[in-house]
C-alpha angles and dihedrals in degrees: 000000000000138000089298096056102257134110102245098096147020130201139179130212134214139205136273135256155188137208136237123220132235096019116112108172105218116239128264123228103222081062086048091055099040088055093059086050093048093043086064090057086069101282097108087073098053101078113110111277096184105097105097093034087057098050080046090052090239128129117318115219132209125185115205131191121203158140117200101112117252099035089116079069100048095042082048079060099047094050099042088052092037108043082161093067115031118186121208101212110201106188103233120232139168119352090349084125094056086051092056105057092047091056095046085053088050098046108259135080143118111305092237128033129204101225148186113228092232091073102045101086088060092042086053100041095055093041098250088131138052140217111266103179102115100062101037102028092104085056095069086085093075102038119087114256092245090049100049088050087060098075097029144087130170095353093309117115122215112187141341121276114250117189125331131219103225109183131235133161125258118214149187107236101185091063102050082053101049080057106042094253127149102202112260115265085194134047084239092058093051092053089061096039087055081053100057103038081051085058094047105046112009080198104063122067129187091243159328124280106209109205081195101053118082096172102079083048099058091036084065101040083058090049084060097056087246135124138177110236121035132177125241105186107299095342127082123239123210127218108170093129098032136146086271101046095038075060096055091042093053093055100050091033078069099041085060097042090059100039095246097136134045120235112218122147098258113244096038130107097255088048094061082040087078102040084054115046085044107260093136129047102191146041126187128197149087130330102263097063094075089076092051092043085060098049088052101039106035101146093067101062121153088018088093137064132165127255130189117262107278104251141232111261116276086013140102094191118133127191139234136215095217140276140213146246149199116250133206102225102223083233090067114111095210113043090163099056083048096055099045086059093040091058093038098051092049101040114019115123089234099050096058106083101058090039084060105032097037106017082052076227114160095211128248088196135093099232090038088065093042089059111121083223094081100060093066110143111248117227094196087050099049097263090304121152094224087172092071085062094048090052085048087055087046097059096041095048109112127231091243113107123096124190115218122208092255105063096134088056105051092039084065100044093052090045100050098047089041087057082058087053094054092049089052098254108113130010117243092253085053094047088044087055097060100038077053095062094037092064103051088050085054102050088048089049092063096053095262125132119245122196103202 
């Protein structure tokens, strides 16, 4: 199921990011040498050949790198209505993202990148990227806040949004009924709804702590209004272990101490186990995990429905899991031909139905949200239209994450010390402390100023 409601696509969204100023990595030659090997597989071809088409008033050519599924037909669109400027799509598979960057070091590489924002901090730090501000910056109106943020820092835009994760909760509705429950419009309330279902069945819990999925975690941080990287001037801050995140790490620090979560790893078979002989009675996360809800529960169709994220207490935020964008590669000859198409193909009006029914997007636009393709009813979810909550949590989720350069490395660090909290080792705010501190030896070791 995509973002529609049916079962024909999945996809999975990322966080967001920022960028710092004046810090270029230098490159290192095993990535050099890797690049000449990579350019003979076909990438040494890829780099924009439109610049002197383009001063003789001839075709103008954009090469484009991607993965959502349906952009072939999209690209097909584009070329039939703008025979002045024509774009070559290549689907992207396997370790084309690592080829990419290699190419791009070496000189060479597509004009525009489909990317996870993840990715974009270290893209922009080593000058993979450009600015692309002067020909999208009348484009920010119809993206969402949270979005937008997402390819920007200190008023400069990197890239255009491409597809968002918003978060919601997923619930069994037969079992809060079977014990008298509503289902919790606050984190406070969800606590005391885990401990009575605890009381009245020791063997139910509200849901399932994945020591393995980083993502729940990060949609929660955001709803906080808290991040973990942040920018002071030309130096980077650090909030790993923040007021926000301290927040987050208190509650399920409780839902642990009094047994009222399991603790499998998220995506194995025990795992889905659980979600189908009934141990757990919730799942929270973005809008693309109904549909794979659905895949792996199917026999429990119309005994879930979808709920908007419980909230802090005195807010209305919501969180997100992460999006994507499409990037301009600093080796392209005709930025501004990239970025026409970049900022047509994401939030045209007449793109949006197949990003959304085919690419399985849910939308970061405006105009995405508005589509009546996203109201579709959901059989698996009683007829509901879940998406009408999603484009709720779009809307609430606050402007306030920012993606450092070392995502990979402080993934690893949170998850590693959570996993020692799970096995009773260490508490969250512990385990928040040293990844803390792991983060901010990662980022001067790489020659980038922290501000503690």
């Amino acid at each position: 199921m995509n973002a529609t409601g049916d079962d024909s696509v999945v996809w999975k969204g990322h966080l967001m990011i920022a960028r710092t100023r004046g810090q270029r990595p230098v490159m290192r030659a095993a990535a050099a040498a890797a690049a000449g090997a990579l350019l003979v597989g076909g990438l040494a071809a890829c780099s924009a050949s439109g610049g002197d088409d383009t001063a003789d008033g001839g075709v103008r050519e954009v090469d484009f790198w991607g993965w959502v599924p349906g952009l072939e037909d999209l690209v097909a669109q584009w070329n039939e209505e703008n025979p002045e400027i024509q774009v070559s799509f290549h689907r992207m598979t396997g370790d084309d993202g690592q080829k990419v960057e290699a190419a791009v070091d070496a000189g060479q590489g597509p004009d525009l990148v489909q990317l996870s924002t993840h990715d974009l901090p270290d893209y922009v730090i080593a000058e993979r990227v450009i600015d692309i501000t002067d020909y999208v910056a009348e484009d920010e109106s119809n993206y969402t806040p949270a979005s937008w943020a997402s390819v920007s820092f200190d008023g400069r835009v990197y890239g255009v949004p491409q597809g968002i994760g918003p978060a919601g909760t997923m619930y069994r509705t037969d079992i809060f009924e079977q014990y008298g429950l509503e289902f919790p419009e606050t984190w406070d309330e969800y606590l005391d709804a885990a401990r009575a279902l605890k009381a009245a069945n020791p063997d139910m819990y509200i849901a399932n702590l994945s020591p393995s999925e980083i993502g729940q975690w990060a949609q929660e941080i955001q709803q906080a209004e808290s991040s973990w990287y942040g920018i002071d001037g030309d130096a980077w801050t650090v909030g790993v272990n923040d007021e926000g995140s301290q927040l987050v790490a208190e509650r399920w620090q409780t839902l642990l101490d009094e047994g009222l979560v399991t603790t499998e790893q998220m995506w194995t078979p025990e795992y889905w186990a659980l979600v189908n002989n009934g141990t757990i009675a919730t799942i929270s996360y973005a809008a693309w995990f109904p549909s794979i809800l659905a895949e792996n529960a199917s026999g429990l169709a119309g005994q879930w429905a979808v709920a908007p994220l419980p909230k802090n207490a005195g807010s209305e935020n919501s969180g997100d899991s992460g999006g994507a964008a499409v990037v301009v590669l600093k080796n392209t000859e005709d930025a501004e031909a990239a970025a026409e198409f970049a900022s047509w193909l994401n939030g045209s009006d007449d793109t949006q139905e197949t990003l959304i029914t085919v690419g399985g997007l849910f939308p970061s636009t405006l105009n995405g949200l508005a589509s009546p393709a996203l109201l579709s009813e959901n059989e698996f979810y009683g007829g509901q239209v879940i998406n009408e909550v999603f484009i709720e949590s779009a809307e609430e989720t606050p402007a306030t994450w920012v993606e450092g350069p070392n995502y990979g490395t402080i993934q690893t660090a949170i998850l590693d010390e959570f996993a020692k909290v799970i096995n009773g080792e260490q508490t969250f705010l512990e385990a928040l402390d040293i990844a803390q501190a792991a983060a901010i030896a990662d980022l001067e070791a790489r020659g980038l100023s922290v501000v503690q």
